[in-house]
C-alpha positions as CSV (number, residue, x, y, z in Angstrom):
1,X,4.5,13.8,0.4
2,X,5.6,13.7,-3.3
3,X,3.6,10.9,-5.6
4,X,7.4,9.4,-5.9
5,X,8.1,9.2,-2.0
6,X,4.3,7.8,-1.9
7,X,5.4,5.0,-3.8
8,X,9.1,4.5,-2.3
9,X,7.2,4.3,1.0
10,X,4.4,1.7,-0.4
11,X,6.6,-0.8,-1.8
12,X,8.4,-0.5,1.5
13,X,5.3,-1.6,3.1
14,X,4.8,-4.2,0.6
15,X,7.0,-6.1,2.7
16,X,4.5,-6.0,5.5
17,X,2.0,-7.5,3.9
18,X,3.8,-10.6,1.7
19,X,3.6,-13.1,4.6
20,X,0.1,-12.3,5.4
21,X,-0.4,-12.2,1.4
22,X,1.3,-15.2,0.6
23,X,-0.7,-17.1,3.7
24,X,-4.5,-16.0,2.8
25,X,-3.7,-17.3,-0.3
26,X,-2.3,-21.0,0.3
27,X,-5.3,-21.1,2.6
28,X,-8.2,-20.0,-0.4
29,X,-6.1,-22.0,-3.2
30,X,-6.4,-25.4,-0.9
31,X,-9.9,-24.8,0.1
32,X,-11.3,-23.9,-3.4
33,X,-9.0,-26.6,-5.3
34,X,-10.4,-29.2,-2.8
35,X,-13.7,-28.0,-2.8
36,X,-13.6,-28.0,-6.7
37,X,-12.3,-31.9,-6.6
38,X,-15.3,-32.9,-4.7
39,X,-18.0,-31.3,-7.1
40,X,-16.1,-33.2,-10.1
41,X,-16.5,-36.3,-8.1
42,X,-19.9,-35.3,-7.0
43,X,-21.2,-34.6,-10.6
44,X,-18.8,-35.2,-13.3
45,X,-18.1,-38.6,-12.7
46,X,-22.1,-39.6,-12.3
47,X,-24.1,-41.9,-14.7
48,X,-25.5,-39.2,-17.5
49,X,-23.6,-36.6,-15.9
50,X,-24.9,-32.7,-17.1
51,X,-21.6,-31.4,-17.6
52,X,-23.7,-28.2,-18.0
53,X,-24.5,-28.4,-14.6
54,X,-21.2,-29.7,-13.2
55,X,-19.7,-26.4,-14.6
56,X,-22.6,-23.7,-13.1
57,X,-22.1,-25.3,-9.7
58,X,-17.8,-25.1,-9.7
59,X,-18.5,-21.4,-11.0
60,X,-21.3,-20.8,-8.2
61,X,-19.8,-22.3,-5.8
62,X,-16.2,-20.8,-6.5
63,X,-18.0,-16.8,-6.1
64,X,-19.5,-18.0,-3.0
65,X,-16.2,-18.9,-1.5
66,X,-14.7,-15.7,-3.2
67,X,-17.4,-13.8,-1.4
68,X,-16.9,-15.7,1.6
69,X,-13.2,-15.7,1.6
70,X,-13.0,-12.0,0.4
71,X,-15.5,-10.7,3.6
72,X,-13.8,-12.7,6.3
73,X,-10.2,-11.9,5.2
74,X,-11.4,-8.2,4.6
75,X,-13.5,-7.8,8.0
76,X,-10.5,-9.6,10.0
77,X,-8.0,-7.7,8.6
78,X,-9.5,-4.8,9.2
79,X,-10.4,-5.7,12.7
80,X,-6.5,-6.3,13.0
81,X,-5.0,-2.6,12.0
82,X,-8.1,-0.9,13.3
83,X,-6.3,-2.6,16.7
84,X,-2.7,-1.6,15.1
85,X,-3.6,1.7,15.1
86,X,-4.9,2.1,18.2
87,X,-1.8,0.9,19.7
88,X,0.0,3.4,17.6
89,X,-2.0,6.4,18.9
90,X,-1.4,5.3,22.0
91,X,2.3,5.2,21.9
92,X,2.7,8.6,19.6
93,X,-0.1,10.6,21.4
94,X,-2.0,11.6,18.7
95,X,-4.8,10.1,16.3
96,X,-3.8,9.1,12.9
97,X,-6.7,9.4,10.8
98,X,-6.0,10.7,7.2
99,X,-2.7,9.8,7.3
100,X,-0.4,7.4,5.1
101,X,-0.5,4.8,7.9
102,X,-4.2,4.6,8.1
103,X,-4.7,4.7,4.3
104,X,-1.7,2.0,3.9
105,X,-4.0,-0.3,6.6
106,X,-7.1,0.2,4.6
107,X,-5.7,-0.7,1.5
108,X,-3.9,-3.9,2.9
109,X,-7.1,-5.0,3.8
110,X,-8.1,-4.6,0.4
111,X,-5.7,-6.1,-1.2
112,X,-6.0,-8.9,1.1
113,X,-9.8,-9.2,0.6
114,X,-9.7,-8.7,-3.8
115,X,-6.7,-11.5,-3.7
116,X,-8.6,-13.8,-2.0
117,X,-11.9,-12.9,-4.0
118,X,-10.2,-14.1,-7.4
119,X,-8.1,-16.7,-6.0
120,X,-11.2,-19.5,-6.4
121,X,-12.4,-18.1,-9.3
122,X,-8.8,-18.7,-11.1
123,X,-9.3,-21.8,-10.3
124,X,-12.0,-22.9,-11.0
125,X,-11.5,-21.1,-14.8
126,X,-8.5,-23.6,-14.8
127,X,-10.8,-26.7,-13.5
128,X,-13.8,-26.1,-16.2
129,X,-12.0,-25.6,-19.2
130,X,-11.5,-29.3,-20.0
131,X,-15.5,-29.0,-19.0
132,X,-16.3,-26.6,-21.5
133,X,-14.8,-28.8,-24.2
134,X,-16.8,-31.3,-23.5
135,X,-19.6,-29.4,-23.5
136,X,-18.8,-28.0,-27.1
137,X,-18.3,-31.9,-28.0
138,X,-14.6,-31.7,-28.4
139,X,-13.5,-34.6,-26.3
140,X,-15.9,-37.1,-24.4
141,X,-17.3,-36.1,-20.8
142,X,-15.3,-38.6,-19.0
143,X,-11.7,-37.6,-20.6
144,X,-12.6,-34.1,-20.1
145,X,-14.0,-34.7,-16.4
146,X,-10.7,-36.7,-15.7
147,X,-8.6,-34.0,-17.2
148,X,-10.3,-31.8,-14.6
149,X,-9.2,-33.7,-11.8
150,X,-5.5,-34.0,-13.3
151,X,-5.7,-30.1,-13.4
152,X,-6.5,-29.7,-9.9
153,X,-4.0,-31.8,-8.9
154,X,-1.4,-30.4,-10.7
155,X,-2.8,-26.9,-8.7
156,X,-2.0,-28.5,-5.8
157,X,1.8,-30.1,-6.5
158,X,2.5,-26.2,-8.2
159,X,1.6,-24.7,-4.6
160,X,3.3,-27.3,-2.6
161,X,6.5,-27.1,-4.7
162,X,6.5,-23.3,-4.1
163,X,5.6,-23.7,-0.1
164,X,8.8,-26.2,-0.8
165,X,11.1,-23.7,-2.2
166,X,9.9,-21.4,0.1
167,X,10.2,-23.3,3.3
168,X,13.6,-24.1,2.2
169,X,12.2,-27.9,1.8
170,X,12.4,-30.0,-1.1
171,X,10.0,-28.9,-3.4
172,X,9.2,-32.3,-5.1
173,X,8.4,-33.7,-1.8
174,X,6.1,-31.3,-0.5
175,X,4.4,-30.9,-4.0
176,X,4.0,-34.7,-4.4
177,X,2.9,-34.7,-0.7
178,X,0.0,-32.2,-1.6
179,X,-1.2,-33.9,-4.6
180,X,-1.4,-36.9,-1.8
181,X,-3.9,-35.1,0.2
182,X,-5.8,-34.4,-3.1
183,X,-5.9,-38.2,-4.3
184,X,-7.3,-39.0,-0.9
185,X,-10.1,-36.3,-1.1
186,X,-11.0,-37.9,-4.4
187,X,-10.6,-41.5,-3.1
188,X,-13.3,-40.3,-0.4
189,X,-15.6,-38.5,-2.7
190,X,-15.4,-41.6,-4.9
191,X,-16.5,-43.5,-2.0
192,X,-19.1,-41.3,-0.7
193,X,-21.0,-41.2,-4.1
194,X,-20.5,-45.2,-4.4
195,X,-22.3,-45.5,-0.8
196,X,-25.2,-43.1,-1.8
């Protein structure tokens, strides 16, 4: 197969995998935005916070859901067109190792895994930045932690106004109805570290 109908054939394909793609990733964005909220709340908002600290546990934390995230997505997915394949064999009477279906399945999975590897990480980048500000003394700890919430809520409304548009819903709605479920997490957080 020529490098030209290697490519015609993968961005064909790429449809395959949008769905799955686009899903994954919803999935790690909520978990590692919400996560992310309750260290801020956690840390950040504490009498003599160490914003030092506060940052080196959203950036530990955040690899460790990458990592976490990036296996489970990459083993299951695997798991999945390993399965695929099978069935394929099956039907064409033959085995399909070292072909352009079994390469196109590995490299899904990969895709699949690297995507949702990064996906906390970006935001957590986005989260700490008003962090690191602080931390170089250029605004006060508490504007900088509160502009740190405000960032991950505005995470949130972005991805709800795309599954919006997506869903065919109105985006407004279901971006103001995520950044809902985030003020509540950070009601509850607030709550938590008033009790202890």
């Amino acid at each position: 197969m020529t490098n030209s109908l290697k490519l015609g054939f993968l961005l064909e394909k790429s449809r395959d995998i949008s769905p799955i793609l686009r899903r994954f990733l919803i999935n790690t964005l909520f978990d590692s935005t919400f996560m992310q909220l309750g260290i801020i709340m956690g840390s950040a908002f504490a009498a003599g916070a160490d914003l030092r600290l506060t940052i080196g546990t959203l950036v530990a934390s955040s690899v460790a859901l990458g990592i976490s995230t990036g296996v489970s997505v990459y083993e299951s997915e695997t798991l999945e067109r390993e399965k695929k394949m099978i069935e394929l064999e099956k039907a064409l009477f033959r085995k399909l190792d070292n072909t352009m279906i079994a390469e196109n399945f590995k490299s899904y999975a990969r895709i699949l895994a690297v995507v949702n590897f990064f996906t906390p990480l970006l935001c957590c980048a986005i989260v700490s930045i008003p962090l690191l500000f602080a931390t170089l003394k250029l605004v006060d700890g508490t504007t900088a932690s509160w502009v740190s919430v405000i960032s991950a809520l505005s995470i949130l409304f972005i991805t709800g106004t795309y599954l919006g548009r997506l869903g065919k819903q109105n985006p407004l709605v279901k971006g103001l109805r995520m950044v809902v479920f985030g003020v509540i997490a950070f009601i509850i957080g607030f709550l938590i570290q008033t009790w202890i």
